[in-house]
C-alpha positions as CSV (number, residue, x, y, z in Angstrom):
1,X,-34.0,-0.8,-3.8
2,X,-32.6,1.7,-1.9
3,X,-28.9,1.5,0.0
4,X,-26.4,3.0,2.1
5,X,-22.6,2.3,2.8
6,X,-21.5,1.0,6.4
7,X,-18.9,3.1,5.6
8,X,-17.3,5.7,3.0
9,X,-14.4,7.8,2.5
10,X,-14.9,10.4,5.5
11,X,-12.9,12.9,2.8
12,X,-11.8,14.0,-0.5
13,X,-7.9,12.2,-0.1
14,X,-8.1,8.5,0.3
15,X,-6.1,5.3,-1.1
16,X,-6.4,5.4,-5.3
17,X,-4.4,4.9,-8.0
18,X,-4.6,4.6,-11.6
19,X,-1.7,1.7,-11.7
20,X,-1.9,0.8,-15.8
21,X,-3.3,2.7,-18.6
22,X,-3.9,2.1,-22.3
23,X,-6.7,1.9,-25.0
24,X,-7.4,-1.8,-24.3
25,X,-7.0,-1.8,-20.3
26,X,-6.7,0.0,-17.5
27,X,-6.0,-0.9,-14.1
28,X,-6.8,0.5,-10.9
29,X,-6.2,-0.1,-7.1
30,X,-8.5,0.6,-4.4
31,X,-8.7,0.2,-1.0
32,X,-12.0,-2.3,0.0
33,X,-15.1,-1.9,-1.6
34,X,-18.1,0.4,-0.3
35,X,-15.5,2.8,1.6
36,X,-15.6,3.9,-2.6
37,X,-19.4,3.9,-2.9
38,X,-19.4,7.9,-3.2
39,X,-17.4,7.6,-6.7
40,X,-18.6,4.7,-7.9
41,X,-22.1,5.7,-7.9
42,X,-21.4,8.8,-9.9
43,X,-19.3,7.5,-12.1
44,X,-20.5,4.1,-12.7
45,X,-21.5,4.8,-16.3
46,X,-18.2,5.5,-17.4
47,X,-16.6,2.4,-16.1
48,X,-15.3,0.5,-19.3
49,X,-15.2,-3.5,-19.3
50,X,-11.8,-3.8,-20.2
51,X,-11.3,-1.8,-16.6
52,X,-10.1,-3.9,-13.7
53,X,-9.6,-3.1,-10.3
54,X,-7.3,-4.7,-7.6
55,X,-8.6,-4.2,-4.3
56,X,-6.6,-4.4,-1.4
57,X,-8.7,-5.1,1.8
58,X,-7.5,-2.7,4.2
59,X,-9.7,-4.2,7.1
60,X,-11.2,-7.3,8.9
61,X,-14.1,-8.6,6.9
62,X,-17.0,-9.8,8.1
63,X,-20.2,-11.6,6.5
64,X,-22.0,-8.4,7.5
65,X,-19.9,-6.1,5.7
66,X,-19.6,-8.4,2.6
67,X,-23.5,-8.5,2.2
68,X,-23.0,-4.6,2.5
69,X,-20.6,-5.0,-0.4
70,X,-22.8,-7.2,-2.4
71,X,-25.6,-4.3,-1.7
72,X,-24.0,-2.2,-3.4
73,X,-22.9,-4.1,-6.4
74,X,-26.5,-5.3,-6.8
75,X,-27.3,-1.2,-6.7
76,X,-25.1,0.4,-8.8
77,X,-25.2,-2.7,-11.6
78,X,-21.4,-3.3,-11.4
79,X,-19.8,-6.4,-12.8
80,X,-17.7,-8.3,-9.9
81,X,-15.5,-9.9,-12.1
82,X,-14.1,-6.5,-13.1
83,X,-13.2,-6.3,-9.0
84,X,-9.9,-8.8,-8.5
85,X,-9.5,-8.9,-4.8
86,X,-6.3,-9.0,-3.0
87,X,-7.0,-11.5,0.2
88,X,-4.9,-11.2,3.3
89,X,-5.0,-14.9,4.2
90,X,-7.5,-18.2,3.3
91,X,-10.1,-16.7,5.6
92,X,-10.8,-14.0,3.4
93,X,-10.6,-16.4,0.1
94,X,-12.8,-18.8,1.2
95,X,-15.6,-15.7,2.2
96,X,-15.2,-13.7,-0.8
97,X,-15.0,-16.5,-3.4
98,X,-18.2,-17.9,-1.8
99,X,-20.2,-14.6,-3.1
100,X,-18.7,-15.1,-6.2
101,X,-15.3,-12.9,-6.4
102,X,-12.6,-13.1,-8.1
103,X,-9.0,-13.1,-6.3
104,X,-5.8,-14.7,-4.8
105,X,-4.3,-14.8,-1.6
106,X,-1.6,-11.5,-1.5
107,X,-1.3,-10.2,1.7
108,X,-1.3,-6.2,2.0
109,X,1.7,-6.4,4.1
110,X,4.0,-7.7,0.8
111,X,3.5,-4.2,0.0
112,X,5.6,-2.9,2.3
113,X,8.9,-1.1,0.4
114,X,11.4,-3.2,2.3
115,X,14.0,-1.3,0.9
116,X,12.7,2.4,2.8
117,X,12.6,2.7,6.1
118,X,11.9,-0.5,7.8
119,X,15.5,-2.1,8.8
120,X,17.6,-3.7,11.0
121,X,20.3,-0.8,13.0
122,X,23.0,-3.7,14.1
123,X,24.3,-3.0,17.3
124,X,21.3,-1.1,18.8
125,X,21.5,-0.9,22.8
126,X,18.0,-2.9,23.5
127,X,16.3,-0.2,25.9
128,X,13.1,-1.8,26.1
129,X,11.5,-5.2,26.7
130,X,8.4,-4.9,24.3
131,X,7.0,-1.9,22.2
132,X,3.5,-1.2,20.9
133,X,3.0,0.8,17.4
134,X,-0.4,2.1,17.4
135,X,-3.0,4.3,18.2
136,X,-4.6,4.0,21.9
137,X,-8.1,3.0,20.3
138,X,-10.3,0.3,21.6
139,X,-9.6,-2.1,19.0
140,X,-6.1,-2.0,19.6
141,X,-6.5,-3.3,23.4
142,X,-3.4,-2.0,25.1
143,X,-4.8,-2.7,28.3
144,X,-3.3,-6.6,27.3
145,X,0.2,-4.7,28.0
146,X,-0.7,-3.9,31.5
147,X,1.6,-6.2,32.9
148,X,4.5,-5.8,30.6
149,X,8.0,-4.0,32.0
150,X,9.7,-1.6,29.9
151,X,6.9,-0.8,27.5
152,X,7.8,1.6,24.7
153,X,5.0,3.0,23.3
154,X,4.7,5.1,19.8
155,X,0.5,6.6,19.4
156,X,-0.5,7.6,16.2
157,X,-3.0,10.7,15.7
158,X,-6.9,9.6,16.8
159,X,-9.6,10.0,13.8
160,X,-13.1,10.0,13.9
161,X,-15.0,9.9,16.7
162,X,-12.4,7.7,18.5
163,X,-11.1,8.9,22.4
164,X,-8.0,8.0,23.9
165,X,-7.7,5.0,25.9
166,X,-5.7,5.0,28.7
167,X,-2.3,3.8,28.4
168,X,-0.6,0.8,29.8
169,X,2.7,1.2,32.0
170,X,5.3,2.4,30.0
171,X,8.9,3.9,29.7
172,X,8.5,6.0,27.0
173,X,5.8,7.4,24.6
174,X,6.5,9.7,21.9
175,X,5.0,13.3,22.3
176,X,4.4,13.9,19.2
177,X,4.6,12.5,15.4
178,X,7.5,10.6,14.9
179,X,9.2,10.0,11.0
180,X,9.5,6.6,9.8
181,X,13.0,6.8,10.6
182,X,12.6,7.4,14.5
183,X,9.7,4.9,14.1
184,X,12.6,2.1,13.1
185,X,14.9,3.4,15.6
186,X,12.4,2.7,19.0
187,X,11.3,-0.5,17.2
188,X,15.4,-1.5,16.9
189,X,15.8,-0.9,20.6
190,X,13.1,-2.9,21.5
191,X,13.5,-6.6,22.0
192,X,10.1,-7.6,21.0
193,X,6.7,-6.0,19.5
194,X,3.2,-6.0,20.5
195,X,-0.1,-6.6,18.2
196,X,-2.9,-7.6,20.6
197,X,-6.2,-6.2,18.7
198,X,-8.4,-9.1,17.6
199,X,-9.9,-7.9,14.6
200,X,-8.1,-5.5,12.4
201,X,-7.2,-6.5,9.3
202,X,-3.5,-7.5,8.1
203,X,-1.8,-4.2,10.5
204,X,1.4,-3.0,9.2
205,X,2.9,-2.2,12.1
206,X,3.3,-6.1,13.0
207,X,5.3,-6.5,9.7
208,X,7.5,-3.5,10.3
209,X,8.2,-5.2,13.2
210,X,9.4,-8.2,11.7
211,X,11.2,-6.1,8.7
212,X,13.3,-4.5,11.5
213,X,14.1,-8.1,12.7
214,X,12.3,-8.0,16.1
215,X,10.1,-11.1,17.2
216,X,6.2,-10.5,17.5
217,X,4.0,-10.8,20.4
218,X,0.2,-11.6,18.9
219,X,-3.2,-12.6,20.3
220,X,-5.1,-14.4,18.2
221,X,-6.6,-12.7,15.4
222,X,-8.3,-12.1,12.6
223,X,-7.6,-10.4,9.3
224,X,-4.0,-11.9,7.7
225,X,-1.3,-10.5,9.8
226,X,-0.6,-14.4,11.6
227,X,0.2,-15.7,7.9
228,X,3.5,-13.9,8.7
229,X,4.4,-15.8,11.8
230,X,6.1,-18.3,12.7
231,X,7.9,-20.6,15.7
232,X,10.7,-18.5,15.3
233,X,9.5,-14.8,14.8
234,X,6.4,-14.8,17.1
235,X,4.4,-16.4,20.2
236,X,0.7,-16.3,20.1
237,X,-0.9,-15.4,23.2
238,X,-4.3,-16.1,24.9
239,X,-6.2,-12.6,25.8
240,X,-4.2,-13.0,29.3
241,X,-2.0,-10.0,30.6
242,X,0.2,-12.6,32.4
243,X,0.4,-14.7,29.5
244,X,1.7,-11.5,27.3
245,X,4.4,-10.5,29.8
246,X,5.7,-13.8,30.1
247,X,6.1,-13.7,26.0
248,X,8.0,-11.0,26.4
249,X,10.2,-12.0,29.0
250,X,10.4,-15.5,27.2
251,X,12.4,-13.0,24.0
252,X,14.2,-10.8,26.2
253,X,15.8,-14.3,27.6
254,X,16.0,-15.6,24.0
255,X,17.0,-13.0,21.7
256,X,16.1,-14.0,17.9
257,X,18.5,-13.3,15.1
258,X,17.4,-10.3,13.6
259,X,18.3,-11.2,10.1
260,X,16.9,-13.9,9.8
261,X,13.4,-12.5,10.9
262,X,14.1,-9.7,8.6
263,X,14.7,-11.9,5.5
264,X,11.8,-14.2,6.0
265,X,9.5,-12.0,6.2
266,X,10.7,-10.5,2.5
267,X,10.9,-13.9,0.9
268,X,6.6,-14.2,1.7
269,X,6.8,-10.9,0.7
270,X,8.8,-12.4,-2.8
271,X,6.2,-15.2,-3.1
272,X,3.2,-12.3,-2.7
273,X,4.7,-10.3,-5.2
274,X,5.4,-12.9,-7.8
275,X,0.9,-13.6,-7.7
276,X,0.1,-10.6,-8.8
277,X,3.2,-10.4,-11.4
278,X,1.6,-13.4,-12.7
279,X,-2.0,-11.9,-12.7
280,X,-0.9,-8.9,-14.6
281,X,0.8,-11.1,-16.8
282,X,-2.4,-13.1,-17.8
283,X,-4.2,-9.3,-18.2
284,X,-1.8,-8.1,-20.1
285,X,-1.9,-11.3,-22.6
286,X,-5.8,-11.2,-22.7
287,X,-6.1,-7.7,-23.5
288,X,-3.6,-7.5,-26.4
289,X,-0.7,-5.8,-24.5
290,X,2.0,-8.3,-25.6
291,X,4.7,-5.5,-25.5
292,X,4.5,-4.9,-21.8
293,X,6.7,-7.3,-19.6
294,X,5.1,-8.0,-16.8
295,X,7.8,-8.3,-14.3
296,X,9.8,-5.0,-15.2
297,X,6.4,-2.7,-15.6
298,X,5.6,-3.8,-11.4
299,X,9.4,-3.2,-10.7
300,X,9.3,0.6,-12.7
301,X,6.2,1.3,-11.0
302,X,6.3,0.1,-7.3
303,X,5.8,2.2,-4.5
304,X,5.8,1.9,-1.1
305,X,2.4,-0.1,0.1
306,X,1.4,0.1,-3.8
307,X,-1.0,2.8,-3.5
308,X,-1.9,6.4,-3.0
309,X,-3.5,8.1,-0.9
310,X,-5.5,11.6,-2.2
311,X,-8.0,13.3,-4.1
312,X,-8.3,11.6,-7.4
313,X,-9.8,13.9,-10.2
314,X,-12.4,11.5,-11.3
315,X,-13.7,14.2,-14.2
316,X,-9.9,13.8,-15.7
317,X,-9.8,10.2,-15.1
318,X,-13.0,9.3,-16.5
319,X,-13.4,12.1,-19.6
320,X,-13.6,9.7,-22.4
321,X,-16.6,9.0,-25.0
């Protein structure tokens, strides 16, 4: 059989991390499946069966791009039980364990270092009604916002082949890359954020949102960021303008306690984290590392969204008989 990727790494720096390492197991993370299909193919050969990989699904997945998935497993003669995904909500359980993957339900989003940059500034003057945190792309549908008064609106860099949309009303947009910290800033002066894509995956702007302690306005959607939501932190919205502006007026009326959305969002976060503790426990057990505590090796070894981002050397990381 022949096959091709939907989709690889477009270049040589992309989400990978060696997490755990030792002569009876080793532990990756990776970012979905055949974006990796460049690296896997060349150094299939080399992949030990004591190696595991967590993989965090950075997108929305479809039945399409799992049979992709399964292509390329069938291909390259990989073992899917040596692949131990990381499932934004029930959604994407009940699709991948139906193919016959391993996994549990831990949201990218519980990732997030709540502890960085992401907080609540008590006190803020509110400046704006509603902000939007992402790039003007298609999928992103700003045009939802049309109706909205005193937008703020922060646009990431364009990649690919995408062009700019055109932007909705607004007060404010930032002219040019803004640091994490000005990023928390416009969000703290804004009464209420905006997520209106459909299909994206679990978006990490909706929970920096919420870690600031601002309420979320969502359309429905798939991909795991509504497992964060609830009657107090968020409205769901039908794909309606009117609908979206009256959300937003609905918070600027009834202000939420920022706190409280701030600290609910970290105990999912807590209850996340704790799965894959406990997963690593059960690998470390089964593969004779008895000495390594479970618990303290994640908290030595957390990072901020728990992996990389660059150009692994795969000749290094592989160069063993």
């Amino acid at each position: 059989m022949s096959y091709q990727s939907v989709y690889v790494w477009p270049n040589k720096a992309f989400p990978f991390r060696v997490y755990f390492e030792s002569d009876n197991l080793r532990i990756f993370i990776i970012e979905n499946l055949q974006h990796n299909y460049e690296w896997l193919n060349i150094y299939k050969k080399k992949i030990k069966k004591s190696d595991i990989f967590f993989v965090i699904l950075g997108c929305n997945w479809s039945q399409f791009l799992l049979k992709n998935a399964l292509d390329m497993f069938e291909y390259l003669g990989l073992d899917q039980d040596q692949f131990y995904i990381l499932y934004n909500d029930s959604r994407d359980a009940d699709l991948f364990a139906s193919s016959g993957f391993l996994g549990e339900e831990i949201n990218q989003n519980s990732w997030i270092d709540f502890n960085g940059s992401m907080q609540v500034i008590e006190h803020t003057p509110k400046l704006f009604d509603s902000i939007y945190v992402g790039r003007l792309i298609p999928v992103k549908r700003h045009y939802l916002a049309n109706s909205v008064n005193n937008l703020a609106l922060i646009c990431g860099r364009l990649y690919g082949s995408n062009i700019e949309q055109e932007a909705p009303p607004h007060i404010y947009r930032n002219e040019g890359q803004l640091s994490p910290t000005e990023v928390c800033l416009k969000i703290n002066e804004s009464r209420s954020g905006l997520i209106l894509s459909e299909r994206e995956g679990a978006c990490f702007a909706s929970s920096e949102y919420l870690l600031c302690g601002i309420p979320v306005i969502s359309t429905q959607s798939e991909g795991g960021r509504a497992v964060w939501y609830d009657d107090y932190n968020s409205i769901l919205c039908s794909d309606n303008p009117i609908e979206i502006s009256e959300a937003v007026q609905y918070f600027k009326e009834n202000p939420r306690d920022p706190l409280v959305i701030r600290n609910g969002h970290i105990a999912k976060s807590q209850v996340y984290r704790q799965k894959f503790i406990l997963k690593l426990a059960i690998l470390f057990e089964k593969h004779g590392e008895h000495s390594v505590d479970a618990n303290e090796y994640f908290q030595n070894n957390f990072i901020h969204k728990l992996r990389k981002s660059y150009a692994p050397n795969f000749d290094e990381i592989f160069n063993y008989a």
